[in-house]
TORKOL-4160 file (C-alpha; in steps of 0.2 Angstrom, whole numbers, padded with zeros to 4 digits, m for minus):
207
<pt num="1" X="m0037" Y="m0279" Z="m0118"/>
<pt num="2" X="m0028" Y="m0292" Z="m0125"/>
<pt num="3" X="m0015" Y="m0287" Z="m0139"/>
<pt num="4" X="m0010" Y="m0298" Z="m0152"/>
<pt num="5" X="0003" Y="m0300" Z="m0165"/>
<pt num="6" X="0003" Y="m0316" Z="m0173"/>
<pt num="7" X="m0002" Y="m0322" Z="m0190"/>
<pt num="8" X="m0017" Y="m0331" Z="m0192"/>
<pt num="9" X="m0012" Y="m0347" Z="m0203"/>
<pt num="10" X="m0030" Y="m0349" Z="m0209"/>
<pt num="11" X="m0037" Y="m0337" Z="m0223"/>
<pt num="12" X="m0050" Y="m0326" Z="m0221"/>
<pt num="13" X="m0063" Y="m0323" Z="m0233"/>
<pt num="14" X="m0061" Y="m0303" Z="m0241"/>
<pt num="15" X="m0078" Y="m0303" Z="m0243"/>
<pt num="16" X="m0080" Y="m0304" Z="m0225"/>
<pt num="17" X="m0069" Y="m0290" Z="m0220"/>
<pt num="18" X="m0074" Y="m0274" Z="m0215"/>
<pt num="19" X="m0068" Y="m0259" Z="m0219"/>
<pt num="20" X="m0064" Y="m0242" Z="m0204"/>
<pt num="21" X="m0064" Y="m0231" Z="m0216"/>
<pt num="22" X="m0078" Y="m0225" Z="m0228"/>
<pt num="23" X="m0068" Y="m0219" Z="m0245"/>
<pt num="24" X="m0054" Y="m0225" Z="m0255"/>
<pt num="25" X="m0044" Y="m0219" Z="m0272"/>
<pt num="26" X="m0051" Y="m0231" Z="m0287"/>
<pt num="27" X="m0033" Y="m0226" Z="m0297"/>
<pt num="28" X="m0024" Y="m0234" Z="m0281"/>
<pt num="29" X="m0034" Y="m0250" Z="m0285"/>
<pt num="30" X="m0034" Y="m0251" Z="m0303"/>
<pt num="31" X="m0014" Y="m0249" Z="m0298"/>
<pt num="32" X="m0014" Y="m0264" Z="m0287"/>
<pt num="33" X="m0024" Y="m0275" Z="m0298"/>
<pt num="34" X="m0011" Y="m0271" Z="m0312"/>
<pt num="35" X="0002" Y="m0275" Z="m0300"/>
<pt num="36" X="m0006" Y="m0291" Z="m0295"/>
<pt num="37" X="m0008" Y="m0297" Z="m0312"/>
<pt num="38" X="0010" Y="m0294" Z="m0319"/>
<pt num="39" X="0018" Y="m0303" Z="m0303"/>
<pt num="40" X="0024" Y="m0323" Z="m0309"/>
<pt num="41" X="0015" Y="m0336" Z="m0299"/>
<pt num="42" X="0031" Y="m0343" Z="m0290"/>
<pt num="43" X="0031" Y="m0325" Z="m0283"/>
<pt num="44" X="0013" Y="m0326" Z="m0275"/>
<pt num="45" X="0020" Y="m0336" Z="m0260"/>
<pt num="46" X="0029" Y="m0323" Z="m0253"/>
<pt num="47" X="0017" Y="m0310" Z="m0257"/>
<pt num="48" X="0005" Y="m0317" Z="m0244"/>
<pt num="49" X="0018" Y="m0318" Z="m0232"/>
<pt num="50" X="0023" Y="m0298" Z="m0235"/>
<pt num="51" X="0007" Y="m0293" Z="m0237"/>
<pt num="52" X="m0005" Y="m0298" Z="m0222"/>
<pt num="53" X="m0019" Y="m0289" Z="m0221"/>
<pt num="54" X="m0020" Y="m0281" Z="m0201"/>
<pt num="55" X="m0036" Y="m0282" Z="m0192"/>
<pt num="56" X="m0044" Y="m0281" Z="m0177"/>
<pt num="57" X="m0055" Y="m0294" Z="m0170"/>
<pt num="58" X="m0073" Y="m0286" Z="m0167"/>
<pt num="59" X="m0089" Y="m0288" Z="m0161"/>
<pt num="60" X="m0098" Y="m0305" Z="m0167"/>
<pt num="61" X="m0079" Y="m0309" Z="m0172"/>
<pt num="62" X="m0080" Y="m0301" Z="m0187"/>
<pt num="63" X="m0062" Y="m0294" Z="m0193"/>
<pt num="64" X="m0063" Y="m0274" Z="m0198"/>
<pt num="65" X="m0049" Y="m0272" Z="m0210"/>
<pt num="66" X="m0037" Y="m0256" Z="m0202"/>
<pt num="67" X="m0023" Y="m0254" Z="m0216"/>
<pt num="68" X="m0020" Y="m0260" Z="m0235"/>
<pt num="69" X="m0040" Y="m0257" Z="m0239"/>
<pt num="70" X="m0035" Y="m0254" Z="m0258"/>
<pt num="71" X="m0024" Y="m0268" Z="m0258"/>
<pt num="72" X="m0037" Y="m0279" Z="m0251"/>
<pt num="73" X="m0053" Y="m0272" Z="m0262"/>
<pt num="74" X="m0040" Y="m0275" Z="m0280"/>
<pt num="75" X="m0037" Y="m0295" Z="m0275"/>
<pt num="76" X="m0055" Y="m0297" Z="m0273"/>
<pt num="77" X="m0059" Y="m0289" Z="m0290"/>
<pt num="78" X="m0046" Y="m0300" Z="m0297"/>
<pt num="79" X="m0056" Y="m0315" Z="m0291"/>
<pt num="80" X="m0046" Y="m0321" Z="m0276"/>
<pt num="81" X="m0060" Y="m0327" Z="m0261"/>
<pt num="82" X="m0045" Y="m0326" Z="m0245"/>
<pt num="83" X="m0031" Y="m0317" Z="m0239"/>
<pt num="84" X="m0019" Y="m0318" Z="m0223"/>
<pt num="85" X="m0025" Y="m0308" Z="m0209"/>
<pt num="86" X="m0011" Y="m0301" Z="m0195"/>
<pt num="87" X="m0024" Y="m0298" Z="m0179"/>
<pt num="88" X="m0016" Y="m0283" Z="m0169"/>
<pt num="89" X="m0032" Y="m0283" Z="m0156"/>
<pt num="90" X="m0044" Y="m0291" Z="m0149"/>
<pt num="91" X="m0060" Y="m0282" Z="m0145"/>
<pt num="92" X="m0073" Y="m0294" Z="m0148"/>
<pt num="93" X="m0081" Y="m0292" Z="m0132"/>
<pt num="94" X="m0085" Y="m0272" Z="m0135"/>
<pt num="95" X="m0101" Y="m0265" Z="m0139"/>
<pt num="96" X="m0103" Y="m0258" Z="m0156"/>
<pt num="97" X="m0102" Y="m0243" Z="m0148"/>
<pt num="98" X="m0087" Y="m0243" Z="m0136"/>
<pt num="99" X="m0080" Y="m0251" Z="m0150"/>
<pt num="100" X="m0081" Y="m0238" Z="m0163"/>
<pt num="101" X="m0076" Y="m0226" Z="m0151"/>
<pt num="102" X="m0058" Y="m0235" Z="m0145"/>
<pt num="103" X="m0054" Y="m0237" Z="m0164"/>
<pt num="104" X="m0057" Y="m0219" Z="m0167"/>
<pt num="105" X="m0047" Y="m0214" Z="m0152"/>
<pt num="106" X="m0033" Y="m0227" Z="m0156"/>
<pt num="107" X="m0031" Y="m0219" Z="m0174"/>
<pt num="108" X="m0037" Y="m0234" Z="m0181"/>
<pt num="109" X="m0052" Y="m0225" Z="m0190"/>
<pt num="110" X="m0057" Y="m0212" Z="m0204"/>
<pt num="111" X="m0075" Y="m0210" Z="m0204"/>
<pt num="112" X="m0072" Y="m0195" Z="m0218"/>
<pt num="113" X="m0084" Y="m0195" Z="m0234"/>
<pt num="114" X="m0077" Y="m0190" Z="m0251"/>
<pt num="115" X="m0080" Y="m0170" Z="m0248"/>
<pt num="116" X="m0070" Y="m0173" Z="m0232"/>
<pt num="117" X="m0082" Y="m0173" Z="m0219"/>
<pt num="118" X="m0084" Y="m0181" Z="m0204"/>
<pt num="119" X="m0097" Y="m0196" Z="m0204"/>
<pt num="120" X="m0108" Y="m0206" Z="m0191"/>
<pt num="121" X="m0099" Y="m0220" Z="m0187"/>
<pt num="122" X="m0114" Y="m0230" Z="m0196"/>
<pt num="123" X="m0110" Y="m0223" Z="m0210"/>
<pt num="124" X="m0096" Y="m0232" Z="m0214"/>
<pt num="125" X="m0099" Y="m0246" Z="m0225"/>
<pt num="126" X="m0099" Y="m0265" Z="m0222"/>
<pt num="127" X="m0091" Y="m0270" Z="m0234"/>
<pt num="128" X="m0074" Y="m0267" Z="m0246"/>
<pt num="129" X="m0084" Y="m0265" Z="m0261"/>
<pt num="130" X="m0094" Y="m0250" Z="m0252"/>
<pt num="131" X="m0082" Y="m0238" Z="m0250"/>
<pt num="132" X="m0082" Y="m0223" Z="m0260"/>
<pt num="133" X="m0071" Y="m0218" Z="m0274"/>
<pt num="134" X="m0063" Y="m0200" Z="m0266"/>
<pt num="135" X="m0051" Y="m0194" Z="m0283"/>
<pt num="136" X="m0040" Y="m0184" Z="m0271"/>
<pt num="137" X="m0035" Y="m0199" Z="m0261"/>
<pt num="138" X="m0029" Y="m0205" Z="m0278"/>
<pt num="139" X="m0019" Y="m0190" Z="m0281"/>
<pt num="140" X="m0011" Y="m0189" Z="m0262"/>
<pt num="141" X="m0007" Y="m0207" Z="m0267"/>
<pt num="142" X="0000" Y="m0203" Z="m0285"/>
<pt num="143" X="0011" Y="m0187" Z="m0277"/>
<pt num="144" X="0020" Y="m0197" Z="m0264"/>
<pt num="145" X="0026" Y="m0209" Z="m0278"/>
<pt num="146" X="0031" Y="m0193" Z="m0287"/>
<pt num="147" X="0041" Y="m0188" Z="m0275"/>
<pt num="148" X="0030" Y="m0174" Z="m0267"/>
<pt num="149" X="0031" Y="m0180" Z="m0249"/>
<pt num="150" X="0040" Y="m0196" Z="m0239"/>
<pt num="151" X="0031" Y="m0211" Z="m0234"/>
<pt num="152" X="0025" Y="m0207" Z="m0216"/>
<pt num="153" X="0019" Y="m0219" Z="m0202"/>
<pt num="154" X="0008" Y="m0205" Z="m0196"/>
<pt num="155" X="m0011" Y="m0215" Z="m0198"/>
<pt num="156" X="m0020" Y="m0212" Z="m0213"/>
<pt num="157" X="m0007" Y="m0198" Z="m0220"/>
<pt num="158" X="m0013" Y="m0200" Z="m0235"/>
<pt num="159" X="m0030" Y="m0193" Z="m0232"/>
<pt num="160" X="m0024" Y="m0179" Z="m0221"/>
<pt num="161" X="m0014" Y="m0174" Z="m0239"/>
<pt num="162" X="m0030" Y="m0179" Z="m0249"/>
<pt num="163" X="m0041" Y="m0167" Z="m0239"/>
<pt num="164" X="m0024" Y="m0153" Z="m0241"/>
<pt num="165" X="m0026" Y="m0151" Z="m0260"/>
<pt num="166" X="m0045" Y="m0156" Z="m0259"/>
<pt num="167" X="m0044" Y="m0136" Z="m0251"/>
<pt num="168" X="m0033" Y="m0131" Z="m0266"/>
<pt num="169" X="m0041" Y="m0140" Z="m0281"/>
<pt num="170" X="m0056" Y="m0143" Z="m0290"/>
<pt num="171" X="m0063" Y="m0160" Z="m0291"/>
<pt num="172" X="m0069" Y="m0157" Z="m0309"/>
<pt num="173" X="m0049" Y="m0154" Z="m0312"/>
<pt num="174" X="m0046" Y="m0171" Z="m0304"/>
<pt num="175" X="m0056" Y="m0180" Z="m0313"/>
<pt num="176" X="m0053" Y="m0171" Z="m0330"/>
<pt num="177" X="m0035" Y="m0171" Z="m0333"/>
<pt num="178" X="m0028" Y="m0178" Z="m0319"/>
<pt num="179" X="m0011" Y="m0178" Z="m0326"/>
<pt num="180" X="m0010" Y="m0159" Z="m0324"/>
<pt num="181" X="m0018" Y="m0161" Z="m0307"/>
<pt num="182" X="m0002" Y="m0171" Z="m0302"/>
<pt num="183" X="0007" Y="m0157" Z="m0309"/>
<pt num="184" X="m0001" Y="m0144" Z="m0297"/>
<pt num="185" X="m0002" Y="m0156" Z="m0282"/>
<pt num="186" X="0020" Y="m0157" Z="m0283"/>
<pt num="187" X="0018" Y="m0138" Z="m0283"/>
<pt num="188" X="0008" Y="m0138" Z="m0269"/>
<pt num="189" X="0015" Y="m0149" Z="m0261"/>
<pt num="190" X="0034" Y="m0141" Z="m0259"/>
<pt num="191" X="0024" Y="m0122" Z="m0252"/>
<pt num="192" X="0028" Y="m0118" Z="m0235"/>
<pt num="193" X="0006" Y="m0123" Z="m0232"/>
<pt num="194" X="0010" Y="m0139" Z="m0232"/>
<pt num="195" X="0024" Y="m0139" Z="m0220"/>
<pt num="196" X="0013" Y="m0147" Z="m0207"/>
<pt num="197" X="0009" Y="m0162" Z="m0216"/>
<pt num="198" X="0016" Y="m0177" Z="m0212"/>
<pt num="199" X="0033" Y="m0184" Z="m0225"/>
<pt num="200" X="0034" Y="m0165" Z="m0231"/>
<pt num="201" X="0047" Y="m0163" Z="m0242"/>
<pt num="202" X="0047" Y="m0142" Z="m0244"/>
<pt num="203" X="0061" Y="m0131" Z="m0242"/>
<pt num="204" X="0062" Y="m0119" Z="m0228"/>
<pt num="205" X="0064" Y="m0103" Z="m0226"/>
<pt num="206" X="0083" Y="m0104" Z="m0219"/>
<pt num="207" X="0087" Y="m0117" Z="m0232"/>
């Protein structure tokens, strides 16, 4: 395999990325396209630079999409056609299959649905607007920014404390008041039952 790290100085189409995972929290892009829209023009420039979208290079060449999905998905519903890619592999030569399989195993992957369960590999969608709106990935997203754990490197850490409180919570609550959802998700977050979550902030029992 060859490994890549340099920046691709052409765009690429965001319509033409594909996503590896199957969900994402719709108040995580509604934030990003507010972001987006409040940021000055002269500022764009170095967005692009600080914001390259990581991909790998996979079967027929088509660029599957491995982090900042939200980010992506929120400049396309702003009207923006491109983005900078930042290649991290190439695996174009790689069945559909094998391929699927080395992302999973390289952490690159989350073929979880909204209830948190595991899914086919096919069932992941082709494109960024296909992907599912999970409410508790927008509240794992909302409680880190409140303080309720640390930002982690761990892959996909957010999900992993979306499917935490999606064991604790009702979806219902999630979507109904989700204010006082946050509430109970800082709570919930600083128990000794989440201690083995990645960025916990808890106290321990010696403490």
């Amino acid at each position: 395999m060859t490994t890549i790290r340099e920046p691709i100085l052409h765009p690429v189409r965001i319509a033409e990325l594909r996503p590896t995972q199957i969900t994402i929290g719709r108040r995580e892009v509604e934030l990003r396209r507010k972001y987006w829209r409040a940021m000055k023009k002269r500022k764009e420039e170095r967005f692009f630079i600080t914001h390259m979208v990581p991909v790998i290079e996979g079967p027929k060449q088509r660029h599957y999409i491995i982090d900042h999905h939200h980010l992506a998905l929120a400049l396309m519903e702003e009207g923006l056609e491109e983005i900078f890619v930042l290649p991290v592999a190439r695996l174009d030569r790689l069945e559909t299959d094998a391929f699927w399989t080395f992302l999973d195993n390289r952490g690159w992957l989350h073929p979880f649905d909204d209830k948190g369960r595991r899914r086919p590999y096919g069932d992941i969608p082709h494109s960024l607007r296909e992907m599912v709106d999970d409410p508790f990935r927008s509240l794992a997203g909302a409680l880190r920014r409140a303080g309720g754990y640390a930002k982690d490197t761990t892959p996909f850490s957010e999900f992993l404390w979306a499917d935490f409180l999606r064991h604790r919570m009702k979806r219902s609550k999630v979507k109904g008041d989700f204010t006082a959802a946050l509430r109970e998700a800082v709570r919930l977050a600083r128990g000794q039952d989440a201690d083995y979550l990645p960025g916990w902030c808890g106290s321990t029992d010696d403490a």
